[in-house]
BADRENMI-956130 format. One line per 10 residues: number of its first residue (from 1); their letters; for each residue x, y, z of C-alpha. Coordinates in steps of 0.02 Angstrom, whole numbers. Layout:
BEGIN
NUM) A) X/Y/Z | ...
This chain:
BEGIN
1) XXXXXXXXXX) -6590/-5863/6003 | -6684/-5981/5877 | -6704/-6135/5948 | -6881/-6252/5941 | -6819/-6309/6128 | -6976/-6304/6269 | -6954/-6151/6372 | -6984/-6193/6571 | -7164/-6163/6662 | -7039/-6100/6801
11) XXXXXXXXXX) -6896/-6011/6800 | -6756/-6110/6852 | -6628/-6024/6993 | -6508/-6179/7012 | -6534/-6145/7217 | -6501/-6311/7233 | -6311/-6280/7210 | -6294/-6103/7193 | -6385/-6026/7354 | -6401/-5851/7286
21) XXXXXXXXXX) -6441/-5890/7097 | -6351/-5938/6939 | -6336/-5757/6905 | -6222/-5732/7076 | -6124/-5860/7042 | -5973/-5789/6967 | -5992/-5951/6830 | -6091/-5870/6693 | -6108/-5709/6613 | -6297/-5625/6594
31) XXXXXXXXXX) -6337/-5702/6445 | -6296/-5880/6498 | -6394/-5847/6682 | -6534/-5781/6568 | -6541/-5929/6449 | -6533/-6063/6612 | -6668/-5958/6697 | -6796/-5995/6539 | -6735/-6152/6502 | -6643/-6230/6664
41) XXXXXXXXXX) -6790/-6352/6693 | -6820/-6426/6524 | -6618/-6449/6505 | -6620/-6529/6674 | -6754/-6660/6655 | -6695/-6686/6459 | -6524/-6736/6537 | -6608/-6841/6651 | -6719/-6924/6530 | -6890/-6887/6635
51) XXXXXXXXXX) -6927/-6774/6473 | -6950/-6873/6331 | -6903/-6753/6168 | -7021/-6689/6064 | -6905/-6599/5907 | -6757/-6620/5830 | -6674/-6481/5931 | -6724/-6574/6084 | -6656/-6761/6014 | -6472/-6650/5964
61) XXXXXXXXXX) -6456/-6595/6116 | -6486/-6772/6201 | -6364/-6835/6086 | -6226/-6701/6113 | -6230/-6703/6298 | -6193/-6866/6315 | -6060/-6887/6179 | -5890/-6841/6226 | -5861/-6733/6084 | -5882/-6531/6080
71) XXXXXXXXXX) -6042/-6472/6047 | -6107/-6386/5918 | -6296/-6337/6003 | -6284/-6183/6096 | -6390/-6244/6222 | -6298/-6401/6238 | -6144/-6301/6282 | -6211/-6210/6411 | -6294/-6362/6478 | -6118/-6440/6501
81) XXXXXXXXXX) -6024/-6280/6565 | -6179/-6270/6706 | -6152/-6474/6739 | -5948/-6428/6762 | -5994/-6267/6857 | -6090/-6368/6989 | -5937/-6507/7000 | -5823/-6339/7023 | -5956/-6268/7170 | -5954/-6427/7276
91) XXXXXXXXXX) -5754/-6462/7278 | -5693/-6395/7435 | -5505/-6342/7477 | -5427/-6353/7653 | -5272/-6383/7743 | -5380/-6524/7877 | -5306/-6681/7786 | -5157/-6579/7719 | -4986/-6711/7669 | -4891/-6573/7693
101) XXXXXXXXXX) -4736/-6610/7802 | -4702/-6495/7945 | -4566/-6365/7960 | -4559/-6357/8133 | -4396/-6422/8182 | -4352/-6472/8395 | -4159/-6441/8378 | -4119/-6305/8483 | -3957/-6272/8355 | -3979/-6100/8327
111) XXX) -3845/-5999/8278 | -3834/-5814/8335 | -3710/-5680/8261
């Protein structure tokens, strides 16, 4: 991939969210958990804004995260499909506040044949 983006110091697991790595996710194919591995950290703290950009490549993808339009960066992509993978990861399904109306009737009209 040709990008002039800063590669990480460290590699970047996302253990945070995803206890046993990106790679064990189930989110991203080994490409993607590759890419976030080398450059997880400097996507993270560019989308924060505690990295200041250096490049052109770095300003785009500033730019194209935080516009609502599709991206065109490849990097920015995966940046956003990581960002919707973690919303994905911390929603929770269960049944505890369920709406659902009970079946369970008391009459004791049963009808047998």
């Amino acid at each position: 991939m040709n990008t002039t983006i800063r590669k990480g110091k460290v590699p970047f697991y996302g253990d945070h969210v995803f206890t046993h790595g990106i790679s064990r996710s189930g989110f991203f194919n080994k490409r993607e958990s590759e890419e976030l591995l080398i450059y997880g950290h400097t996507l993270s703290a560019l989308a924060n804004g505690t990295l200041t950009p250096e490049n052109a490549d770095e300003q785009l993808f500033i730019e194209q995260i935080s516009s609502s339009e599709p991206a065109t960066l490849y990097l920015a992509t995966l940046w956003q499909k990581y960002t919707a993978s973690v919303m994905k990861s911390k929603m929770h399904h269960g049944f505890a506040k369920s709406s659902a109306k009970s079946t369970y009737t008391q009459n004791n009209d049963l009808e047998f044949a």
